[in-house]
VEXDREN-2710 file (C-alpha; in Angstrom, 1 decimal):
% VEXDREN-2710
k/r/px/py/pz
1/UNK/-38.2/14.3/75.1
2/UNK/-35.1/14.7/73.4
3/UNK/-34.9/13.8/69.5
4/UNK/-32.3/11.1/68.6
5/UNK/-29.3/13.5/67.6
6/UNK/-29.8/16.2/70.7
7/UNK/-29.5/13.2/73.2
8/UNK/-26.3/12.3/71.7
9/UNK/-25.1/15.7/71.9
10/UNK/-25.8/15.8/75.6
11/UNK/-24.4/12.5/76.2
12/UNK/-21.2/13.6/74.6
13/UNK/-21.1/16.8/76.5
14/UNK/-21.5/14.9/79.5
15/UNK/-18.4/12.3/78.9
16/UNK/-16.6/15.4/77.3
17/UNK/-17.1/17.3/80.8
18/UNK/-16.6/14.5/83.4
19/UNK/-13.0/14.0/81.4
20/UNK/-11.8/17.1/81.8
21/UNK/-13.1/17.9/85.5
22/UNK/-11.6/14.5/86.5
23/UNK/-8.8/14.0/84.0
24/UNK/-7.4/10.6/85.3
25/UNK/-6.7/7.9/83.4
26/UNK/-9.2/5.5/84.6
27/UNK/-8.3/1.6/84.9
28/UNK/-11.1/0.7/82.5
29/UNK/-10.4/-2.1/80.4
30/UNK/-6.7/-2.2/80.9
31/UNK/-7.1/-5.0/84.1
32/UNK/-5.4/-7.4/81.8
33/UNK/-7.7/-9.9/82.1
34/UNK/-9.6/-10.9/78.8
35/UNK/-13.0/-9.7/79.0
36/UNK/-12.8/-8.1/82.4
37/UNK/-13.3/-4.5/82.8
38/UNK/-14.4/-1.0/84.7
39/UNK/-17.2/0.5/83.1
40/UNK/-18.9/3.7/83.9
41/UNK/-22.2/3.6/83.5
42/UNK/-25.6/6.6/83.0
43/UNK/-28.9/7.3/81.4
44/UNK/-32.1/8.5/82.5
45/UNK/-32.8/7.0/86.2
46/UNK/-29.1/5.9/87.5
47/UNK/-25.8/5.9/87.2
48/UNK/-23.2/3.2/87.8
49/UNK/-19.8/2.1/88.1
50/UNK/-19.3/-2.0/87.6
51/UNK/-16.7/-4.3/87.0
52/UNK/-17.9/-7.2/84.4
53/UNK/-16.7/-9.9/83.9
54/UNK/-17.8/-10.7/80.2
55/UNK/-15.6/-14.0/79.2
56/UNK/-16.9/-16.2/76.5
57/UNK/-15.5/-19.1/78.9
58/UNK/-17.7/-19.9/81.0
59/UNK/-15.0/-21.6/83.3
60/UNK/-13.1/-18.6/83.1
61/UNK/-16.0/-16.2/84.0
62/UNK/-16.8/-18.5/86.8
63/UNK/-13.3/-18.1/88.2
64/UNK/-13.5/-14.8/88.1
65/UNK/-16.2/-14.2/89.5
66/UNK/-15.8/-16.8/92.3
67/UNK/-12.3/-14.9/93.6
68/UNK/-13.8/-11.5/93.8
69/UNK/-17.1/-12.9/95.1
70/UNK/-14.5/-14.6/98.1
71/UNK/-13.0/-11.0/98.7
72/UNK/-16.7/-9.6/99.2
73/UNK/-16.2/-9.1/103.0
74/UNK/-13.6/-7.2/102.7
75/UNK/-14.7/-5.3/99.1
76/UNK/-17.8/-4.2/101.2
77/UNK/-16.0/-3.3/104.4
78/UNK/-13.1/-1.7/103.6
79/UNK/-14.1/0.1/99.7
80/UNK/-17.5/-0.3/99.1
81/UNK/-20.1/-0.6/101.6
82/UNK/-22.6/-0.6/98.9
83/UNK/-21.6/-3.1/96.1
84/UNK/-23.7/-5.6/94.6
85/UNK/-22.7/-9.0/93.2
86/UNK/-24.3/-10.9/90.9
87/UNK/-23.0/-14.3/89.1
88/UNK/-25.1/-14.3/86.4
89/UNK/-26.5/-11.2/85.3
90/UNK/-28.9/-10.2/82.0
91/UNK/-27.5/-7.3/79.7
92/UNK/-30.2/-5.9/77.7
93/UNK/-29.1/-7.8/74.3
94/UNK/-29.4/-11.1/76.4
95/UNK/-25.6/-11.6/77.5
96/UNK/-25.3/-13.1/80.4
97/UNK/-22.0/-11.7/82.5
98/UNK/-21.1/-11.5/85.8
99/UNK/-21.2/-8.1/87.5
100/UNK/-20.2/-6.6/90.8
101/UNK/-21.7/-2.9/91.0
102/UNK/-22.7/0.1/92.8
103/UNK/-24.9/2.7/91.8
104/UNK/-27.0/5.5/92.6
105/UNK/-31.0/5.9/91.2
106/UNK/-33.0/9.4/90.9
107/UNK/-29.9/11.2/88.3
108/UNK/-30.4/11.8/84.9
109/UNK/-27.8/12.4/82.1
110/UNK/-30.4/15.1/80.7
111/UNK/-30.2/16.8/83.3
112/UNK/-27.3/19.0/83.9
113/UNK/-28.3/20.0/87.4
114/UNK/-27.2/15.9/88.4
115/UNK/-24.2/16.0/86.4
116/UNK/-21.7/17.1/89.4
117/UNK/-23.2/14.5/91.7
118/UNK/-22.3/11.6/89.2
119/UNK/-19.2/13.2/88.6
120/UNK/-18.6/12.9/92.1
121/UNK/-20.0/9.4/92.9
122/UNK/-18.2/8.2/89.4
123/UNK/-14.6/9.4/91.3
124/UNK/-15.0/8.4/94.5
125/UNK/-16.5/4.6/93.4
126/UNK/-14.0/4.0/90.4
127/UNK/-11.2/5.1/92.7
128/UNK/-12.4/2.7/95.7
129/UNK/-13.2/0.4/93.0
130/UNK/-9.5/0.5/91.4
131/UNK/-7.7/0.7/94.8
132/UNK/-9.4/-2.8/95.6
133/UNK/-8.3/-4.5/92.6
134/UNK/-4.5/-3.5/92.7
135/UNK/-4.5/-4.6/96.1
136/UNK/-5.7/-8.2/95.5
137/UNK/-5.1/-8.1/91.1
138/UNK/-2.0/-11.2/91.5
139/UNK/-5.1/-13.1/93.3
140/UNK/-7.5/-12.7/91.0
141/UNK/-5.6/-12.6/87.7
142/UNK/-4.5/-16.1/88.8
143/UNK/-6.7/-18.7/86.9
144/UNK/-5.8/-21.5/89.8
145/UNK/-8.5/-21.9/91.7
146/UNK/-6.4/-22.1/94.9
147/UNK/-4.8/-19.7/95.9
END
C-alpha cells in the first residue's frame, strides 16, 4: 500500500509519461458543448476512456445523450466495437450523468509494468472516440431534437 503523497507521485508520473509518449492534444473538454467532455480515466483495477455528458439540464443531458445513443450502431461498428452506454449513470459523489465508455479491467496505475498497455488502449480509444465525434459533431451539437 502506497501512503497518500507516493500515490500522487506515481499518478503524476503516469500523466507526466503518457503526455510526452503521446504528445497530442487530445479533444477533452474542448467539444463545445457545455458540460460535455472526453475524459481519460485510471486507478487500481481499470482504465477508461468516456465521453460524459454532465449538464445540469436535464433536458439538455437527455438530448445529448439520446443523439449519440441513435448513432450507437454505427459508434459500435465502425469505432468502437466495445463501448458502453448508459443514460443515467452514478459517479461516486452521487452525480448522476450520462456516459458512453470503453474500458479495460486487470491494469493498475501502480504498476508500471501496465502503463504501456493503457498508454496504448488510451490512444487508440480517444482517437476512435474523437474521429466519431467530428464526423457526426453538427448532429449532435444541434439541441433540435430532429435532425
Amino acid at each position: 500500500m502506497f501512503s497518500k503523497e507516493e500515490a500522487q507521485k506515481i499518478k503524476r508520473e503516469f500523466w507526466i509519461t503518457f503526455a510526452q509518449e503521446y504528445p497530442k492534444k487530445w479533444l477533452l473538454y474542448n467539444t463545445k458543448i457545455k458540460d460535455v467532455t472526453f475524459k481519460f480515466h485510471v486507478d487500481n483495477k481499470k482504465a477508461m476512456v468516456s465521453l460524459d455528458i454532465e449538464s445540469k439540464d436535464e433536458e439538455h443531458r437527455k438530448i445529448y445523450y439520446e443523439k449519440i445513443e441513435s448513432l450507437k450502431t454505427i459508434l459500435l461498428e465502425n469505432y468502437l466495437q466495445d463501448a458502453y452506454f448508459e443514460k443515467n449513470y452514478n459517479l461516486d459523489n452521487g452525480k448522476i450523468i450520462s456516459r458512453i465508455w470503453v474500458e479495460i479491467n486487470n491494469i493498475s496505475i501502480n504498476n508500471k509494468s501496465t502503463w504501456k498497455t493503457i498508454f496504448s488502449f488510451f490512444a487508440v480509444k480517444m482517437e476512435s472516440f474523437e474521429y466519431f465525434f467530428y464526423e457526426h459533431e453538427d448532429y449532435i451539437k444541434s439541441l433540435d431534437i430532429n435532425i
